[in-house]
N, C-alpha and C positions, 0 to 999 in steps of 0.2 A: 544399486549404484547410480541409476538413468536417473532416481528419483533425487538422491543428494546429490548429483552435478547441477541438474533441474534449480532445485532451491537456492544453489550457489550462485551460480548465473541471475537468477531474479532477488537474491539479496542486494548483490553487486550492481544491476541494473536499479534499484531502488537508492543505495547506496548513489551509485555515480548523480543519478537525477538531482538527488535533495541537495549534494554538492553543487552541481548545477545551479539547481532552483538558488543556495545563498551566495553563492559568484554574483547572481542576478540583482540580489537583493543589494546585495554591496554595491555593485553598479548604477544601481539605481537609487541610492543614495546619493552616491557623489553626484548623481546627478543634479539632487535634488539640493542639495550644499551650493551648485553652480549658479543655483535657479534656474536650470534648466529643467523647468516643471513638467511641459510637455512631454520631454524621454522620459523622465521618471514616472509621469503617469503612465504612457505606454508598454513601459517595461514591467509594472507592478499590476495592472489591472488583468494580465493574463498568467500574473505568477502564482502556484498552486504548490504551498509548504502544509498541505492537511493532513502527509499521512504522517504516521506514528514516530518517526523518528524527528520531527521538527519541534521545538520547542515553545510553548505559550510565549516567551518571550518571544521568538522569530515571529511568529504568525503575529502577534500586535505589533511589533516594528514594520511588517509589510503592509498591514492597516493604516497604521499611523500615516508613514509616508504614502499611502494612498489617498489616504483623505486628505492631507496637508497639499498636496502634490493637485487633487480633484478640485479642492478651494481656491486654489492660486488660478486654476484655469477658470472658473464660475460654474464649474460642475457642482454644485452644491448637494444634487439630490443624490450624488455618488459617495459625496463627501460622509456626507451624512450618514450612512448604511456601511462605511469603512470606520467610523470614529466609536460606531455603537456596535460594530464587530470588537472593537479594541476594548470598551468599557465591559463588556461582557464576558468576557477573560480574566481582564485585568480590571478591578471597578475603582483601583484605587491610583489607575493611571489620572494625577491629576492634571496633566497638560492634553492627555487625551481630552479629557471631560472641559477643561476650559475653549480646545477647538470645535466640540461637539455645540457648546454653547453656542460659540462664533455662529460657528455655523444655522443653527437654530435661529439665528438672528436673521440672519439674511435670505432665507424661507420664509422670514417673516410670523414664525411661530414663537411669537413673543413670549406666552406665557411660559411655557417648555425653556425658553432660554433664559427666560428673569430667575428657573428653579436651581439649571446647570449652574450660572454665574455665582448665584449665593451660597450654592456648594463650593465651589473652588475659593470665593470669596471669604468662606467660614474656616478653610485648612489655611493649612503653613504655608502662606506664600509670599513672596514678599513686597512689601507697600507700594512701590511701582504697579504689580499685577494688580494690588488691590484698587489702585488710583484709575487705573483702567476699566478696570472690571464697571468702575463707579457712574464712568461716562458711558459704559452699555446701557446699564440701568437707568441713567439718565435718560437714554435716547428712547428705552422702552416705552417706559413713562409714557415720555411725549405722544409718541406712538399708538399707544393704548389709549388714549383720552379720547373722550364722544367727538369732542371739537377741536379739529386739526386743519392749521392756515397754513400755508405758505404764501410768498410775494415776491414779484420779479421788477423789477425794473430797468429800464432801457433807454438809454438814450446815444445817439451819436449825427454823425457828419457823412453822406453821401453825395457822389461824382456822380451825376445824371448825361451821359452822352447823348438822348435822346429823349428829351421831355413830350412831345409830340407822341408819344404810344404807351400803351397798359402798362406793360410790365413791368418791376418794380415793386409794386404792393400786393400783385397776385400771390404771392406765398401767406400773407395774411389773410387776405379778401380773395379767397379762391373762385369763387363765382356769382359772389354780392356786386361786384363794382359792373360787371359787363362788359360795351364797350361806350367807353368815356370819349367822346370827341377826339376819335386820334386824327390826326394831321400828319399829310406827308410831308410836310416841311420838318427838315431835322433841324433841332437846337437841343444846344447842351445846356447844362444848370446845374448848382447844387443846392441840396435840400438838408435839412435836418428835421432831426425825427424820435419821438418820444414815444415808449409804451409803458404801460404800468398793468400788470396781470396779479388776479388774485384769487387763488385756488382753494377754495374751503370743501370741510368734508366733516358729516355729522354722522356718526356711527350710532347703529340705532342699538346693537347689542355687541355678541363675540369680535372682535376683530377680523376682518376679513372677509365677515357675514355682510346682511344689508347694510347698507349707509346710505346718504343722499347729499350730490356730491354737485356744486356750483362753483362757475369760470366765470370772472369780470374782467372783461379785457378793454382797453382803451389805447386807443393809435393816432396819432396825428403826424404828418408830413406839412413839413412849411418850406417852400421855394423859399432861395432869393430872391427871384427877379420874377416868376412865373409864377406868379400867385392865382394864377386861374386855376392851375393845377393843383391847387392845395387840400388835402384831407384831412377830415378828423373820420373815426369809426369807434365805435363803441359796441360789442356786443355783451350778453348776459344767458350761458348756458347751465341750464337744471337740469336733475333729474335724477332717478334712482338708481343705484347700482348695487349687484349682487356679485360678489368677489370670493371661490374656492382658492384653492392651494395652487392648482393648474388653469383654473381659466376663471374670466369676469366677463360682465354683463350688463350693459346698462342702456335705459333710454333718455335720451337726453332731450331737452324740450329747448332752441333757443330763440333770443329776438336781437336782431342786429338792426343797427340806424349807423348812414353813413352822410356828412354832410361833404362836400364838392363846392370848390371854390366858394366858400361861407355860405353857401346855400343846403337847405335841407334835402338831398339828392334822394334818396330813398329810405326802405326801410323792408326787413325779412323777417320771418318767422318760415320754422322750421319743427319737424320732430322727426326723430330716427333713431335705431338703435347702433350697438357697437358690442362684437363679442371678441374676446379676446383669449388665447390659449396656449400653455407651453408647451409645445410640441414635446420639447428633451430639456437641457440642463441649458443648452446654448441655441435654441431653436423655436421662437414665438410667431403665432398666426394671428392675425388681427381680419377682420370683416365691419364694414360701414356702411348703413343704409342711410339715407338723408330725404324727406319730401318737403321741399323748402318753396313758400309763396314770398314773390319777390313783387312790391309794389312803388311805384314811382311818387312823387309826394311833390312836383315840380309841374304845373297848372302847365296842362298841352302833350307831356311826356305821359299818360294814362296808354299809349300806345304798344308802351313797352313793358308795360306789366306781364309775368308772367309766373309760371310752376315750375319747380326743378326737382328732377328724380336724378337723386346722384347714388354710384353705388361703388365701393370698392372693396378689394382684397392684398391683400400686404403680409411680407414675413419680415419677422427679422430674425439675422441668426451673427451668432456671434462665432466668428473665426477663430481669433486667437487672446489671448490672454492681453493683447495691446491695437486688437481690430475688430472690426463687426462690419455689416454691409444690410443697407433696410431696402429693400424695395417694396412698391404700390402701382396698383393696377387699376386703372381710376374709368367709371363710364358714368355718360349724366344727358338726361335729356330735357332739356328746356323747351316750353310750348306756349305760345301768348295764351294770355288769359281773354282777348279779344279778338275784334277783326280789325284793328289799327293797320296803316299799311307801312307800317318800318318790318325791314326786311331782315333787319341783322338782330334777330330777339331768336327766333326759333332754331333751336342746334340739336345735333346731336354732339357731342365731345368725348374722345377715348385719351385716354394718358399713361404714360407713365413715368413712373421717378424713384430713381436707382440715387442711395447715398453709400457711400464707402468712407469710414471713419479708422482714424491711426491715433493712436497713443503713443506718442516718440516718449515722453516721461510724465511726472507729477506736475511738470509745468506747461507742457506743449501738447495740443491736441490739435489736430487737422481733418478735416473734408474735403469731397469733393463729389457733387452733385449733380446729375444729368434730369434733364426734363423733359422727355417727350410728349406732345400735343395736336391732336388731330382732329379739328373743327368744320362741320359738315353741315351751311345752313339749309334750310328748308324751303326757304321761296326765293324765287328769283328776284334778284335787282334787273332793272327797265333800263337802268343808263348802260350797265356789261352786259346785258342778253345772258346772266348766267345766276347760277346760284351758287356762293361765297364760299368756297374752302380755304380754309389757311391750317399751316403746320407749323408750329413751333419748339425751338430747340434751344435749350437754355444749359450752361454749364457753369457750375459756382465755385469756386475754391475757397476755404477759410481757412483761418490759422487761428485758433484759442490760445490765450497765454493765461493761466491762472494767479492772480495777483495774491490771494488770500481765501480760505474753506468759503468765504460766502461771493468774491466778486471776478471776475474775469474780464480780459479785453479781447478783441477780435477784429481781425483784419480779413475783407473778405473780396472778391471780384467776382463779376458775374457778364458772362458774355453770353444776349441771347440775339435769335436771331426769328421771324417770322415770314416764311415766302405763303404770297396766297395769288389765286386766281384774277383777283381785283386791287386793281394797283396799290389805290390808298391805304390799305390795310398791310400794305407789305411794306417791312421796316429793319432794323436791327438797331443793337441798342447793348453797352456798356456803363456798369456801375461800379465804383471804387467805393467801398465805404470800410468805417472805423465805428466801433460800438464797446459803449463799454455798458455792462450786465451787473449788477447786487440782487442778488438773495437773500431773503429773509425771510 
């Protein structure tokens, strides 16, 4: 009798559960009807329909919306192992096997994905899917060829409150320019400003595998009225890369020339590596070494020639389905390559720089960026009795408005500000500018 009450009792407890467990599944459905992706992943990724009473059909509906539910967030690699739970059941689920492709797509495992798509592409489905299905394979394609370009272009209009100091171009020329003649005298100006960037990339075999991979960048800033200020920069980065599933590899080799107020100001060469790794689905590590020779090319300036050991570590992790947040952890030591007696060449520099990005929708995307900087030189200046610190702190806000898949506008402000130990160096400084960006 102990023994049939016994079994009663754990039918009924088995019973009650799987009721449970599809309450769950239905809940997390609607959820997933709401786009409310997040509960619906959370609700499905600990739901357990395996024992005997649940049905092949239940256990791939809880797949299904796992992996639909994983994809929407940019869990991909979860996605992924929920859509090939569901074809393994069911092989003839074919909206499973069309998300599996998706998915496949955006791991980047093209070949796997060009096979799923011309499956679902070869059944009954109808012309719209298949018109779709046609621009994956298109983008494969692309994808898969030895030789793969893209091209930026930039141009727009910036509010200089403080022509007189660095910053400004330091987001491009992070430690090429130096310090360029600042003046404590504050004056305003505005400038406009051109780039044109061009990203090639030759695949030597499988996708993914080696490649060898070159950046041609071009910048110019033209004042109004402060034409002494004016910049062109051009650099040209090589070098090979070795790219897995989870992480990449590369040494890049570059040579930067920048000319200053129409003058040939300097010129850099560098070589360093870059390894890069996905922690999880929404959680990447990046690492940068740099040993960059920076040489002056302006008859009398040979003083300031010098070596830079720059080093950083950075993650980025993605939040949520419409935010992400990157920070970087930046050190670099600069050393003359002489015995010149300018004072402001040898530093050491610690940084860092925190971005927090929002996706309000398909058309509106925003930032906002902090810059910490802390500059430590090495010999004494004779006129202060001291040797030069400065800190700086910069804060940026943007606003992306996306015009069209290839071009966008941007509205951006940046308030920074510089306190140091030695008056002329200490400054603050506002930028209003408007850029508008095409892709190609």
């Amino acid at each position: 009798m102990k023994k049939i009450v016994g079994m009663s009792i754990l039918c009924c407890g088995l019973l009650f559960a799987n009721n449970i467990g599809m309450q769950n599944l239905t809940n997390a459905q609607k959820s997933y009807e709401k786009k409310d992706f997040q509960n619906s992943y959370l609700i499905l990724k600990d739901l357990n329909l395996s024992n005997e009473d649940a049905s092949e059909e239940s256990i791939g509906k809880l797949n299904f919306y796992l992996g639909r539910s994983a994809f929407e967030l940019g869990k991909f690699q979860e996605a992924y192992s929920a859509f090939e739970r569901v074809l393994i059941i069911q092989p003839n689920h074919t909206r499973a096997r069309l998300e599996f492709a998706r998915t496949l797509y955006m791991l980047k495992m093209y070949e796997d994905a060009k096979m799923e798509f011309q499956k679902v592409r070869n059944s009954n489905v109808p012309d719209p899917i298949k018109q779709n299905i046609d621009l994956f394979l298109t983008q494969i394609e692309k994808a898969t060829q030895r030789h793969a370009l893209s091209q930026v272009l930039m141009f727009g209009i910036q509010y200089d409150s403080n022509v007189n100091s660095v910053y400004g171009t330091e987001y491009l020329l992070p430690t090429t320019i130096g310090d360029i003649a600042i003046n404590s005298e504050k004056k305003s100006d505005h400038f406009f400003e051109q780039m044109y960037m061009a990203n090639h990339r030759y695949d030597f075999g499988d996708t993914g595998g080696y490649s060898w991979d070159s950046t041609f960048l071009l910048y110019a800033q033209q004042y109004d009225e402060t034409h002494s200020k004016n910049i062109e920069f051009s650099s040209l980065t090589t070098g090979p890369t070795y790219a897995a599933s989870k992480y990449s590899f590369s040494i890049p080799l570059s040579y930067e020339r920048l000319r200053y107020a129409s003058e040939t100001y300097l010129h850099a060469g560098s070589l360093g590596f870059k390894y890069t790794r996905f922690l999880s689905d929404t959680l990447m590590f990046n690492n940068a070494y740099t040993y960059k020779i920076k040489r002056n090319l302006i008859s009398g300036n040979e003083k300031s020639d010098s070596n830079i050991k720059d080093v950083s570590v950075g993650f980025y992790k993605i939040l949520t389905d419409k935010s992400s947040i990157n920070s970087t952890v930046t050190y670099a030591e600069e050393r003359k390559d002489n015995s010149g007696i300018d004072v402001n060449v040898a530093k050491d520099k610690k940084g860092l720089n925190l971005t927090y990005s929002y996706t309000f929708n398909e058309l509106y995307k925003s930032s906002i960026a902090y810059l910490h900087e802390e500059s430590n030189y090495k010999q004494e200046n004779a006129l202060f009795g001291s040797q030069r610190e400065d800190i700086t702190n910069n804060i940026t806000l943007a606003l992306i408005r996306t015009l069209s898949k290839n071009s966008s506008v941007n509205v951006k402000y940046t308030k920074g500000n510089t306190n140091s130990n030695q008056a002329e160096y200490q400054y603050d400084k506002d930028i209003y500018g408007l850029n508008y960006m095409y892709q190609f």
